[in-house]
Short mmCIF file of the C-alpha atoms (twelve columns), coordinates in Angstrom:
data_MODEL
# 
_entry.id   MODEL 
# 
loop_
_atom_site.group_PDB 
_atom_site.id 
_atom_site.type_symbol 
_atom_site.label_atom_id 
_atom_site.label_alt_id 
_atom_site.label_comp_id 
_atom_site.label_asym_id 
_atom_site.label_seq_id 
_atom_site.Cartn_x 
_atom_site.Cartn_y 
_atom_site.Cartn_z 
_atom_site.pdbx_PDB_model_num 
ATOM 1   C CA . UNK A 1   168.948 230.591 92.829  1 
ATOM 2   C CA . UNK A 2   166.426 228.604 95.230  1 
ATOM 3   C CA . UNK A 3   167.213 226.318 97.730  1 
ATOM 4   C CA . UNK A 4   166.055 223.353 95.308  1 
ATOM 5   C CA . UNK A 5   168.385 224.126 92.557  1 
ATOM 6   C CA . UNK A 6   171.101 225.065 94.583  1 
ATOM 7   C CA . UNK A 7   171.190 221.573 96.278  1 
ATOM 8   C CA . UNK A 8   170.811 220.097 93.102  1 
ATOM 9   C CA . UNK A 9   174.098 221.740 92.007  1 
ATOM 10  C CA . UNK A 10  175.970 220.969 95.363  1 
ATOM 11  C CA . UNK A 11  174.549 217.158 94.545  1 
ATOM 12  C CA . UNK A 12  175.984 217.108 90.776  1 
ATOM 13  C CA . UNK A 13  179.543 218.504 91.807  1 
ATOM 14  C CA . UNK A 14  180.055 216.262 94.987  1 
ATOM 15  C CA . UNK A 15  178.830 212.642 92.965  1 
ATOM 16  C CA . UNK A 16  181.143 214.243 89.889  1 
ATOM 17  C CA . UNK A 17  184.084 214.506 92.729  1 
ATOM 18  C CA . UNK A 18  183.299 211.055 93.769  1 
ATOM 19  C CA . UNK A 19  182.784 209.392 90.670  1 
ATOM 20  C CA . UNK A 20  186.052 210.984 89.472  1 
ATOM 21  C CA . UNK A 21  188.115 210.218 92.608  1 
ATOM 22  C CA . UNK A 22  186.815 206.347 91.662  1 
ATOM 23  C CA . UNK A 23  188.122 206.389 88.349  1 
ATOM 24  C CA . UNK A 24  191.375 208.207 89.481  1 
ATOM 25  C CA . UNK A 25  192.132 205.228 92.046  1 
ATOM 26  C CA . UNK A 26  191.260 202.241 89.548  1 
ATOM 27  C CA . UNK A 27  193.904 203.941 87.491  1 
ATOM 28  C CA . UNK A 28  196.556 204.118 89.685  1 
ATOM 29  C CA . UNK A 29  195.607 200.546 90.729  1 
ATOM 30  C CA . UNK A 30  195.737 199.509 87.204  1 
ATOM 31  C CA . UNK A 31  199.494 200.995 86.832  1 
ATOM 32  C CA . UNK A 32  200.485 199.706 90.025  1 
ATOM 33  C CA . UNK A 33  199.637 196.301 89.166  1 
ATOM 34  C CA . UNK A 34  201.552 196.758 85.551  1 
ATOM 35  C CA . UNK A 35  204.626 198.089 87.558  1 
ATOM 36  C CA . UNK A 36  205.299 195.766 90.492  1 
ATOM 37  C CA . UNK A 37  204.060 192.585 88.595  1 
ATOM 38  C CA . UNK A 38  206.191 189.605 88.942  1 
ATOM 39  C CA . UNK A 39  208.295 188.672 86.419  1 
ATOM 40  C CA . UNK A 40  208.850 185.228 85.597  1 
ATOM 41  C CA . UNK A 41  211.852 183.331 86.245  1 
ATOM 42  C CA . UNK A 42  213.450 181.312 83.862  1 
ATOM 43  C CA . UNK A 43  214.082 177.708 84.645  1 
ATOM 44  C CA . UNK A 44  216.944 176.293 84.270  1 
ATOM 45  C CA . UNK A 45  217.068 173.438 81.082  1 
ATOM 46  C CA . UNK A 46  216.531 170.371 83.094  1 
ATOM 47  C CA . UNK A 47  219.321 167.415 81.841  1 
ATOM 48  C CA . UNK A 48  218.024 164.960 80.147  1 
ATOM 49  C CA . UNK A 49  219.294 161.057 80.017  1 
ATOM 50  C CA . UNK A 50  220.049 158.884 83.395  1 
ATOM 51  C CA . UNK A 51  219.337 161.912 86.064  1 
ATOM 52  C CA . UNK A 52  215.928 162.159 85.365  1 
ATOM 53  C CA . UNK A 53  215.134 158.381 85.594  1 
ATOM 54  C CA . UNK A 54  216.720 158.341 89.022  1 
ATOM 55  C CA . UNK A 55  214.893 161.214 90.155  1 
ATOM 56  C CA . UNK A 56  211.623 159.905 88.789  1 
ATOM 57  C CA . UNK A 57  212.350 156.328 90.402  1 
ATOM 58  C CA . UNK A 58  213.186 158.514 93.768  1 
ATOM 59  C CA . UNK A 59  209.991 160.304 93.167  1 
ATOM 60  C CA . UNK A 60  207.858 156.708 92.806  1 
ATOM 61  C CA . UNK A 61  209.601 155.629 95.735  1 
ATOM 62  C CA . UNK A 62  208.517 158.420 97.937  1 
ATOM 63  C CA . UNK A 63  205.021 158.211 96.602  1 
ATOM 64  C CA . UNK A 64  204.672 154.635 97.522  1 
ATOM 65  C CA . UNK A 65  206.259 155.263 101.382 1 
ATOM 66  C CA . UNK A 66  203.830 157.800 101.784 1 
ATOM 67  C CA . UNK A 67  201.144 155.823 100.401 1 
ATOM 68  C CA . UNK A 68  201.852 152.705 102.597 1 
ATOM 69  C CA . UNK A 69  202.381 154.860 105.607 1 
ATOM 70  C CA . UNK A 70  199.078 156.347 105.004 1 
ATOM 71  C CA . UNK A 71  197.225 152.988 104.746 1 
ATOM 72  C CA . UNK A 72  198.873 151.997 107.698 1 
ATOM 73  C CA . UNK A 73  197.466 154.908 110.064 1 
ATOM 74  C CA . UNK A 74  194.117 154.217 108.785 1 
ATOM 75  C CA . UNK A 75  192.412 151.035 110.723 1 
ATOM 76  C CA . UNK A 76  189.944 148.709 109.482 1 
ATOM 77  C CA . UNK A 77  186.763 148.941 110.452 1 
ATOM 78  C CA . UNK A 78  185.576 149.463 114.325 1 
ATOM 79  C CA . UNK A 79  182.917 148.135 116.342 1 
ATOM 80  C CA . UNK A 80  180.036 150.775 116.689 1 
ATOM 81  C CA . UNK A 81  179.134 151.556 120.453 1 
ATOM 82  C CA . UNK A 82  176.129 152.923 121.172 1 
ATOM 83  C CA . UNK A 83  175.529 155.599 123.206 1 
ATOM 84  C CA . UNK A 84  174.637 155.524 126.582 1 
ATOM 85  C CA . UNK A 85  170.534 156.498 127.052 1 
ATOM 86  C CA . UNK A 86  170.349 160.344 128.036 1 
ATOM 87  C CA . UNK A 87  168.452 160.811 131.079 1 
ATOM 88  C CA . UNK A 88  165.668 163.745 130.254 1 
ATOM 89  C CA . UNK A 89  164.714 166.546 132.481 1 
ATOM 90  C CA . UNK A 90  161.261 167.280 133.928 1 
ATOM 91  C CA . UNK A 91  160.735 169.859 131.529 1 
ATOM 92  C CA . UNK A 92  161.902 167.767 128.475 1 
ATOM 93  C CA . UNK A 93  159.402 164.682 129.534 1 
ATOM 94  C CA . UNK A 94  156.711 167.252 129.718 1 
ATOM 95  C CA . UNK A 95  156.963 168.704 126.829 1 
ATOM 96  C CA . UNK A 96  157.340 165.419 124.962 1 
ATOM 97  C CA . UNK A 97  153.900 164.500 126.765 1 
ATOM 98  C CA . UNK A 98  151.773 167.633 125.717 1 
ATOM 99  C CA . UNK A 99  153.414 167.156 121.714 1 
ATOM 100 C CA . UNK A 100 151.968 163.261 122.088 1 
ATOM 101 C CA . UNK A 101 148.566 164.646 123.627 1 
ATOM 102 C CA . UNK A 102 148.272 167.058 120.935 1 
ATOM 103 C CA . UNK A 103 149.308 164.552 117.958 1 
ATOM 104 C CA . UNK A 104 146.733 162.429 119.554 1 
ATOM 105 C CA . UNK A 105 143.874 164.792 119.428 1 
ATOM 106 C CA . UNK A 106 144.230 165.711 115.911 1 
ATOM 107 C CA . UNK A 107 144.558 162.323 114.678 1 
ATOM 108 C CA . UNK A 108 140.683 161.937 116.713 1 
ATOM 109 C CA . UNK A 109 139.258 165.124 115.306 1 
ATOM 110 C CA . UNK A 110 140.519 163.766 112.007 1 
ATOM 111 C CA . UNK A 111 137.884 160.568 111.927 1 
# 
């Protein structure tokens, strides 16, 4: 055999190893997952008659405390502030200047 088809062989066993290596691990992921899934538990029948209105009236209840508490944290509206002016550097003010000169000379060239 030549070099050419020899590598060519070497190239079709190794992606056949990998390929089948792949497929061997989805499978075992695929049991695993069937194996150790989690069952369901069964729930208890829940009473029905004069518990359940007291529990959803204790329910309501709690909703409404934690909706009033809520409003309360939350003020009305504030006054804005503005911010103080920012001083600018040297090299911020000249750079600002150069941007206006150069706006400036386009807006000439323009006419």
């Amino acid at each position: 055999m030549d070099a050419i088809t020899q590598s060519l062989w070497i190239t079709l066993v190794s992606m056949g190893l990998v390929f089948a290596s792949l497929l061997l691990l989805a499978g075992a992921m695929s049991l695993m997952t069937r194996l150790f899934r989690d069952r369901e538990e069964s729930l208890a029948p829940v009473p029905s008659g004069e518990a359940t209105k007291e529990d959803e009236k204790a329910r309501a209840a709690a909703a409404a405390v934690a909706i009033a508490l809520a409003g309360q944290s939350q003020s009305a509206a504030r006054p804005l502030t503005l911010p103080e002016p920012a001083l600018i550097g040297a090299w911020q003010l000249g750079m600002r200047t150069r941007q206006m000169t150069q706006k400036g000379e386009t807006s000439r060239r323009s006419k």
